[in-house]
LOGU-574175 format. One record per atom (N, C-alpha, C, CB): residue number from 1; residue in three letters; atom name; x, y, z. Coordinates in steps of 0.2 Angstrom, whole numbers, always signed. Glycine has a CB too. Example, Ala and Ser with C-alpha at 12.3 -4.5 7.8 and 13.67 -1.06 7.14 Angstrom:
2
+-----+--------+-------+-------+-------+-------+
! num ! residu ! atome !     x !     y !     z !
+-----+--------+-------+-------+-------+-------+
!   1 !    ALA !     N !   +66 !   -28 !   +39 !
!   1 !    ALA !    CA !   +62 !   -22 !   +39 !
!   1 !    ALA !     C !   +66 !   -16 !   +39 !
!   1 !    ALA !    CB !   +57 !   -22 !   +45 !
!   2 !    SER !     N !   +64 !   -11 !   +35 !
!   2 !    SER !    CA !   +68 !    -5 !   +36 !
!   2 !    SER !     C !   +64 !    +0 !   +39 !
!   2 !    SER !    CB !   +70 !    -3 !   +29 !
+-----+--------+-------+-------+-------+-------+
***
This chain:
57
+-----+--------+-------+-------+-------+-------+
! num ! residu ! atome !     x !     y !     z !
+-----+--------+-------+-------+-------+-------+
!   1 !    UNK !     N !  +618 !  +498 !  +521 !
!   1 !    UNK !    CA !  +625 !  +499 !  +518 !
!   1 !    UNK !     C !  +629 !  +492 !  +520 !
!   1 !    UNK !    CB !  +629 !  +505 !  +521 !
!   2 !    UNK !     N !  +632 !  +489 !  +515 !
!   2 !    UNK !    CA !  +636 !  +484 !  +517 !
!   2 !    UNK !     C !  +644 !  +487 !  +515 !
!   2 !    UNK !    CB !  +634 !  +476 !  +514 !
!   3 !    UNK !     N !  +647 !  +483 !  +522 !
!   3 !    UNK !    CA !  +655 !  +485 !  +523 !
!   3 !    UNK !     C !  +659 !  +476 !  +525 !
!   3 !    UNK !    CB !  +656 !  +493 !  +531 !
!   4 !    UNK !     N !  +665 !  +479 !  +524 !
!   4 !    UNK !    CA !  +670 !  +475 !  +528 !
!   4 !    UNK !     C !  +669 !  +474 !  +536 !
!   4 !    UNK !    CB !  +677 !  +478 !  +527 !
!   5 !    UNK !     N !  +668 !  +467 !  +537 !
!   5 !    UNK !    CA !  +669 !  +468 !  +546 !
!   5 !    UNK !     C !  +675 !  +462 !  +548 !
!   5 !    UNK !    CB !  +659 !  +465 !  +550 !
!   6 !    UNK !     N !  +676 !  +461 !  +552 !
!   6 !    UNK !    CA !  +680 !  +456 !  +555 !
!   6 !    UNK !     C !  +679 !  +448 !  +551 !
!   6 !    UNK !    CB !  +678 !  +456 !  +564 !
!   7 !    UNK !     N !  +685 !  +447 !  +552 !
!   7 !    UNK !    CA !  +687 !  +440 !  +548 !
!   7 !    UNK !     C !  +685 !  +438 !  +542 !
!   7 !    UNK !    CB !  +685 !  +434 !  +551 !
!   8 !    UNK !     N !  +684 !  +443 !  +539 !
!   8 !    UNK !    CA !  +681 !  +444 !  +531 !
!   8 !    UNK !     C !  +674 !  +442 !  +530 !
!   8 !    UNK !    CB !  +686 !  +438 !  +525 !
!   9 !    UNK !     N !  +671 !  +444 !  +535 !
!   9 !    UNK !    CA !  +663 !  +444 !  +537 !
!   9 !    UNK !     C !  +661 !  +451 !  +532 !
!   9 !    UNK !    CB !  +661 !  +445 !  +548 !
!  10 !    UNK !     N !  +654 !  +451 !  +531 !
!  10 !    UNK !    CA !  +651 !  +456 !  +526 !
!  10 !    UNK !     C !  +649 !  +460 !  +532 !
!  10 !    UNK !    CB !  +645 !  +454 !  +520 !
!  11 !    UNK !     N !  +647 !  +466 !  +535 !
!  11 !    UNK !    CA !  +643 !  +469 !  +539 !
!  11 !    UNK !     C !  +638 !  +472 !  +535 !
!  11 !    UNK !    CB !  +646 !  +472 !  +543 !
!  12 !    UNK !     N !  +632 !  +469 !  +537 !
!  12 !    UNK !    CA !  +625 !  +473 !  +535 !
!  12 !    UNK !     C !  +623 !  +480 !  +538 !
!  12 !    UNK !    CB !  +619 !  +468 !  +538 !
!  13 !    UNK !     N !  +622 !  +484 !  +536 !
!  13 !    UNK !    CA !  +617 !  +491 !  +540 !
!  13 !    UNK !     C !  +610 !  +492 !  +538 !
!  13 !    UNK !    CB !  +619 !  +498 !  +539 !
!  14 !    UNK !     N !  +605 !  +491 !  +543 !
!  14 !    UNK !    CA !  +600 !  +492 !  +542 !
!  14 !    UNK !     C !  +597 !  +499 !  +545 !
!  14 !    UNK !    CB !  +596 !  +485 !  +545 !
!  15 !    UNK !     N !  +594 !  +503 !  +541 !
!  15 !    UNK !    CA !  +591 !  +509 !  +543 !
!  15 !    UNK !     C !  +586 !  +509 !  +540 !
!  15 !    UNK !    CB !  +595 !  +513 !  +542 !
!  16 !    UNK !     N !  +582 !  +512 !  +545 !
!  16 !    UNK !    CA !  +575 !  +512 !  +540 !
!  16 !    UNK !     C !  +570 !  +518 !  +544 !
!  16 !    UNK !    CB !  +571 !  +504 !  +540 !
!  17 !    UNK !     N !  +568 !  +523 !  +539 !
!  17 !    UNK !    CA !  +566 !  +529 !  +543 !
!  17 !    UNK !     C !  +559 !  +531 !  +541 !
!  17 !    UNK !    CB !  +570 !  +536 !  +543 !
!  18 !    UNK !     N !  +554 !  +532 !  +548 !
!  18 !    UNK !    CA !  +549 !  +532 !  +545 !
!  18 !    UNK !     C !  +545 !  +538 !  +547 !
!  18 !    UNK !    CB !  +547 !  +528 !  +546 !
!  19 !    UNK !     N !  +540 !  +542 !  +546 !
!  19 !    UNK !    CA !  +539 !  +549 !  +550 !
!  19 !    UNK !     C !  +536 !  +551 !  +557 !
!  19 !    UNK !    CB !  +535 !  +553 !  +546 !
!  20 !    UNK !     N !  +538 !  +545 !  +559 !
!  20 !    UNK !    CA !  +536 !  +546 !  +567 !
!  20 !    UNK !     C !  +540 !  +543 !  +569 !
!  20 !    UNK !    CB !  +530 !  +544 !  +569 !
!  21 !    UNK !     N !  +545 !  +537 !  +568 !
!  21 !    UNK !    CA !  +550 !  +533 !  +570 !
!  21 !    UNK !     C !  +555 !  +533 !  +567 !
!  21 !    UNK !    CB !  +548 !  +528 !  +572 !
!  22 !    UNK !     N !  +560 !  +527 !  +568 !
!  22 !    UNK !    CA !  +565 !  +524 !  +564 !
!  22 !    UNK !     C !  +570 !  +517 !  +569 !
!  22 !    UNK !    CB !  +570 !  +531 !  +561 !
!  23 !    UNK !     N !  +573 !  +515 !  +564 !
!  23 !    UNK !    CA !  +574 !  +510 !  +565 !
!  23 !    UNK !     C !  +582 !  +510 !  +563 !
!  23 !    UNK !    CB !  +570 !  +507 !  +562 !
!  24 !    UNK !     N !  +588 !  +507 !  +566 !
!  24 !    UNK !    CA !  +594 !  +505 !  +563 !
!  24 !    UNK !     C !  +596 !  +499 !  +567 !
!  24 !    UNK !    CB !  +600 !  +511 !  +565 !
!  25 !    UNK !     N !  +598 !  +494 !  +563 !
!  25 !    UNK !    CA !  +602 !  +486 !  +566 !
!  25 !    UNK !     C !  +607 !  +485 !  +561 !
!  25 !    UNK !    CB !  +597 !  +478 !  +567 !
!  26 !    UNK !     N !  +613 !  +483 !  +564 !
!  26 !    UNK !    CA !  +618 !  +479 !  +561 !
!  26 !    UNK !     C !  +618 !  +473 !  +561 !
!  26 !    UNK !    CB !  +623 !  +479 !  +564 !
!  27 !    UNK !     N !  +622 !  +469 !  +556 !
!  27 !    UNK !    CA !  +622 !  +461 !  +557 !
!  27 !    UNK !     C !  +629 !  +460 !  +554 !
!  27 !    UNK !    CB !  +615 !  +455 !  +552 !
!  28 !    UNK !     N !  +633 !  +456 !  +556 !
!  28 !    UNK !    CA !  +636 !  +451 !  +552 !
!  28 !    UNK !     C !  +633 !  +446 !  +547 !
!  28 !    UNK !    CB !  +640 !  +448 !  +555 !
!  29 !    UNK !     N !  +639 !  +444 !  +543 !
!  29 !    UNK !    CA !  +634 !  +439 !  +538 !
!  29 !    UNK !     C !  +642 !  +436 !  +536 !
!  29 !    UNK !    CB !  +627 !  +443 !  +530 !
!  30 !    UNK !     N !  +640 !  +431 !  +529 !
!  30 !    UNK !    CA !  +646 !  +425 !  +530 !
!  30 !    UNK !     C !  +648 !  +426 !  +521 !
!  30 !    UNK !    CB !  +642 !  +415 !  +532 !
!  31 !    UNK !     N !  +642 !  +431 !  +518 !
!  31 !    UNK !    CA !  +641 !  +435 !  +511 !
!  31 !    UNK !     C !  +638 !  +440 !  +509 !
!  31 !    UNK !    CB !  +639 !  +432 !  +506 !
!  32 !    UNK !     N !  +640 !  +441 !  +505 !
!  32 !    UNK !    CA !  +636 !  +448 !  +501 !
!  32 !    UNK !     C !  +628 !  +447 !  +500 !
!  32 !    UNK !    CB !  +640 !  +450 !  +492 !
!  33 !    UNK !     N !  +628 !  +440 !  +498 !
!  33 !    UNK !    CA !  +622 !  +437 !  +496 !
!  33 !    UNK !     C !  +621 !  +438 !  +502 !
!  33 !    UNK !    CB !  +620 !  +430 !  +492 !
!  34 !    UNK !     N !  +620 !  +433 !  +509 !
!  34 !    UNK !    CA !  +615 !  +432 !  +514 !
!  34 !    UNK !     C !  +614 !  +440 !  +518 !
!  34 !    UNK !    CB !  +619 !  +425 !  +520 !
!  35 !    UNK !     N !  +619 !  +446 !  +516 !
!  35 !    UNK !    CA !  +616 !  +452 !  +520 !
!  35 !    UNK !     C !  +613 !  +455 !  +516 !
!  35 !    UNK !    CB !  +621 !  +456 !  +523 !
!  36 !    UNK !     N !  +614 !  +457 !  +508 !
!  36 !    UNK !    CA !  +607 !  +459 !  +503 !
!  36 !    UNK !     C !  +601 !  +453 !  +504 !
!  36 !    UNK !    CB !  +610 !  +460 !  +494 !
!  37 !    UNK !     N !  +600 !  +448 !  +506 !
!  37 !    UNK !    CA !  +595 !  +444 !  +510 !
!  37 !    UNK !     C !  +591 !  +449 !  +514 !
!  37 !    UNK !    CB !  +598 !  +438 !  +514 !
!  38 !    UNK !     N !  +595 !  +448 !  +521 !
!  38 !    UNK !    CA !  +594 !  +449 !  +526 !
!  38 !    UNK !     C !  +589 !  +459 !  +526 !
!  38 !    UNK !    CB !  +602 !  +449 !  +530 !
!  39 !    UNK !     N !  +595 !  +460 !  +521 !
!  39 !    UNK !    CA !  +591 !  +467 !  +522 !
!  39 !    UNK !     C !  +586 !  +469 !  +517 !
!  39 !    UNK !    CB !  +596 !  +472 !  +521 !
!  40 !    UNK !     N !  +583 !  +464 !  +513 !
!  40 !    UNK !    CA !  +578 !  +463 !  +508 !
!  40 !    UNK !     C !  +573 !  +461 !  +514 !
!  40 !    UNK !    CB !  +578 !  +458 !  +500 !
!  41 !    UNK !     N !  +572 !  +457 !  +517 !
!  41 !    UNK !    CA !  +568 !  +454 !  +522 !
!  41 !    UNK !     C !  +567 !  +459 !  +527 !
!  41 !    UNK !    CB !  +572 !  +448 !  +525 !
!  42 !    UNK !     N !  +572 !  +461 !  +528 !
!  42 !    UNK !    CA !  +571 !  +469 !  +535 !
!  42 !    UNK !     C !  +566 !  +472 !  +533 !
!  42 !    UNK !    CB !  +577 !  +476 !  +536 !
!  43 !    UNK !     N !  +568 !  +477 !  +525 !
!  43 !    UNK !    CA !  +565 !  +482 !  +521 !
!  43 !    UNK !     C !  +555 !  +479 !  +521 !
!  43 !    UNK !    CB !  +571 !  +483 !  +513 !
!  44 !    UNK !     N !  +554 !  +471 !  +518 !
!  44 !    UNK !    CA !  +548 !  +468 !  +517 !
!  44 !    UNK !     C !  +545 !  +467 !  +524 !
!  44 !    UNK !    CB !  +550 !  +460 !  +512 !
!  45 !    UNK !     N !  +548 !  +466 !  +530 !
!  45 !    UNK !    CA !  +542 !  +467 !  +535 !
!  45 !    UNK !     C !  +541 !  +470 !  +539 !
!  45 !    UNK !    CB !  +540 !  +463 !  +538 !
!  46 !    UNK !     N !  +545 !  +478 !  +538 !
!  46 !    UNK !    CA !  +545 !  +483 !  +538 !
!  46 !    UNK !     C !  +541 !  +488 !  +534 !
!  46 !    UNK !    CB !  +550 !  +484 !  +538 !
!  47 !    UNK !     N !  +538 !  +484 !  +528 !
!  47 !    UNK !    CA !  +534 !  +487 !  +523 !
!  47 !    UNK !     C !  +536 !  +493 !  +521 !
!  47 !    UNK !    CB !  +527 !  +487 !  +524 !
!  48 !    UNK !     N !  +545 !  +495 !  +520 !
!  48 !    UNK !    CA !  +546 !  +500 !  +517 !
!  48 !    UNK !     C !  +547 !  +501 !  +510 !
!  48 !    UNK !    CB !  +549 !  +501 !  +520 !
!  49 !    UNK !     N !  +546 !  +506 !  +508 !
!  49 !    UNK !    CA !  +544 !  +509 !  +501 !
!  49 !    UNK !     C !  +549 !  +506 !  +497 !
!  49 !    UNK !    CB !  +543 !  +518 !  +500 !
!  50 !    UNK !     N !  +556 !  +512 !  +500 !
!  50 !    UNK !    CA !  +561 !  +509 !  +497 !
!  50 !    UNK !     C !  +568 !  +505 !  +500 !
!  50 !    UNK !    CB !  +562 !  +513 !  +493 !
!  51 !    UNK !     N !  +571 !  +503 !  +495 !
!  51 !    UNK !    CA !  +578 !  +498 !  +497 !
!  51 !    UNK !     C !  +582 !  +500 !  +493 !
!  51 !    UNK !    CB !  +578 !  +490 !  +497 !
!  52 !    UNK !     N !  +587 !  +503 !  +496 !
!  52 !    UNK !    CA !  +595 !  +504 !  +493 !
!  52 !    UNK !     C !  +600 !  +502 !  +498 !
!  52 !    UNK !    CB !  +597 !  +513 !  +492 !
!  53 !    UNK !     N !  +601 !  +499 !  +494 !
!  53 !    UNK !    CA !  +608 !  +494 !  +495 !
!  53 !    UNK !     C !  +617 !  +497 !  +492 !
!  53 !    UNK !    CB !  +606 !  +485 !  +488 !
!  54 !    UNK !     N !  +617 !  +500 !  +498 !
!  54 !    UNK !    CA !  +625 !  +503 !  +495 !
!  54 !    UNK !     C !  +630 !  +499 !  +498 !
!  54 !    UNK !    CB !  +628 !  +512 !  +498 !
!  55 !    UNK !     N !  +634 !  +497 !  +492 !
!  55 !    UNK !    CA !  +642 !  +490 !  +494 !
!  55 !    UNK !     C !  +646 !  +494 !  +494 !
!  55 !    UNK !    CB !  +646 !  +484 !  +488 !
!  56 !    UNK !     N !  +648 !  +493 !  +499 !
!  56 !    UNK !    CA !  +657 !  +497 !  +501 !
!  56 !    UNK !     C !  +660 !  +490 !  +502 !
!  56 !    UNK !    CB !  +658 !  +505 !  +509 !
!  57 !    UNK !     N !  +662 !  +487 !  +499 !
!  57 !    UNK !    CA !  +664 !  +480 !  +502 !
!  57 !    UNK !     C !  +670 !  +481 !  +498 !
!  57 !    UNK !    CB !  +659 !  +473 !  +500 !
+-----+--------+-------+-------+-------+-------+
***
């Protein structure tokens, strides 16, 4: 999920669940572009199936 964070930064959410574990990290970023980046890259060496990207921005 990306949201509003401090100083007009984008905040990233990374979640990622898998049937025996899971996974959640946050990031700031500087755009919309570099956190949908960030979390295409998470989702790819995480080799997860899928990616949904929700903008609450």
């Amino acid at each position: 999920m990306l949201s509003q964070a401090h100083g007009g930064r984008v905040r990233a959410n990374l979640k990622i669940e898998g049937p025996m574990s899971g996974l959640m990290e946050d990031r700031d970023h500087e755009t919309v572009a570099q956190a949908e980046d960030w979390a295409i890259e998470g989702a790819e060496q995480r080799r997860a199936s899928v990616l949904i990207i929700e903008d609450r921005t």
